[in-house]
C-alpha positions in Angstrom: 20.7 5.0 30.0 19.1 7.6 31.5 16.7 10.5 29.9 19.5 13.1 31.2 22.7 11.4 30.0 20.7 10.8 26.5 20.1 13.7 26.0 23.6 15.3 26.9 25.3 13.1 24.8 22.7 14.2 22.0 23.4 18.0 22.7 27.2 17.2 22.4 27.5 14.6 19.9 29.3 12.5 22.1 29.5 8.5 21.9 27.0 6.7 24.6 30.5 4.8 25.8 32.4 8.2 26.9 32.2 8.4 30.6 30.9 11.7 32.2 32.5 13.3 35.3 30.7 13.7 38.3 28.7 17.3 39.0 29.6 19.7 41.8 27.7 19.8 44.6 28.8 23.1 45.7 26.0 25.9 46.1 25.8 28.2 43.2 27.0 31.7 44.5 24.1 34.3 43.2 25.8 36.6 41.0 26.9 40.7 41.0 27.1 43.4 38.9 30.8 43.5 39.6 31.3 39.6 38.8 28.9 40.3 35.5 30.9 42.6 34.4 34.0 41.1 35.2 32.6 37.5 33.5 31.7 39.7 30.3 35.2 41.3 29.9 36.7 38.1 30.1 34.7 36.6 27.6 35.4 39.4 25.5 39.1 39.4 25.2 39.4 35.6 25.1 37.1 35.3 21.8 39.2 37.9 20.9 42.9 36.8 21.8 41.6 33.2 20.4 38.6 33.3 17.4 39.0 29.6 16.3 38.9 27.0 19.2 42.2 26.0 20.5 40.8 22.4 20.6 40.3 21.2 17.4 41.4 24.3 15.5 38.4 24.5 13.2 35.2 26.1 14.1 35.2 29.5 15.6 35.3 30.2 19.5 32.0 30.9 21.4 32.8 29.8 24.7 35.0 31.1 26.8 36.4 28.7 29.2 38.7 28.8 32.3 41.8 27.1 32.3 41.7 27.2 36.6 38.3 27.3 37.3 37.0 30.3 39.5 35.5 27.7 42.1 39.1 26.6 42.6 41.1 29.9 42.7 41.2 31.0 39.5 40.5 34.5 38.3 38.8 36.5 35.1 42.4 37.2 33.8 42.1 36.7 30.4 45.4 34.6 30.5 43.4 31.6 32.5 41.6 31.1 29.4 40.7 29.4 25.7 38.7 30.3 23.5 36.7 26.8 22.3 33.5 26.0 20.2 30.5 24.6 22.0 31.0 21.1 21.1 34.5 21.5 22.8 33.7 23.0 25.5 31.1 20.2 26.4 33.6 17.7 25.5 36.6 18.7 28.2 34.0 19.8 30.3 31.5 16.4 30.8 33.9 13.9 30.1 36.7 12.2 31.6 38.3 12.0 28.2 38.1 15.5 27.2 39.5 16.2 31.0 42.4 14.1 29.9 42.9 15.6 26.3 42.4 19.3 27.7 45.6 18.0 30.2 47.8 17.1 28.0 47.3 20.9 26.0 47.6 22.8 28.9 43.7 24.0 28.9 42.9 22.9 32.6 44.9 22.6 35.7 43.5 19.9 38.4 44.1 17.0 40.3 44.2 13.8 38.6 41.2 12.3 37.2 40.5 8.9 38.6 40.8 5.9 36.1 37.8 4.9 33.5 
């Protein structure tokens, strides 16, 4: 296993047999006043609208994640997101199984997930 994988499953507390998703290859876009702003006002009213994390229902919200991510059309409208704890938010985010989970309660919209 590599260095990088160790060492995200560490900072997640995920299993070693929970299969990542593959990483973007898209350029980053360098970033504006207008889309700072924008990213801190949605941020804002999510942890607001949700201040425990609508995964698990237990630890307070400090992420605020996109349902629809911006990369694929989404927006900063606070109704295209969840409030979710870090652990959460790593979880539906690296994984394959969270991907699936985060499906089946409405917190992303995508194509379908090829098969573990």
């Amino acid at each position: 296993m590599s260095l990088k994988r160790t060492a995200l499953l560490r900072r997640t507390g995920l299993s070693p047999g929970t299969k990542p998703l593959r990483r973007s290859t898209k350029p980053i876009r360098a970033s504006t006043p207008e889309h700072r702003a924008s990213s801190r006002a949605f941020r804002q009213a999510v942890l607001l609208r949700d201040p425990v994390c609508r995964l698990c229902g237990v630890a307070p919200s400090v992420d605020a994640h996109h349902i629809l991510p911006k990369g694929r059309g989404g927006s900063d409208n606070p109704e295209n997101g969840a409030g979710l704890d870090r652990k959460c938010h790593d979880y539906i985010t690296h994984t394959v199984q969270g991907q699936r989970l985060a499906r089946s309660l409405g917190l992303t919209i995508g194509k379908e997930l090829p098969s573990p």
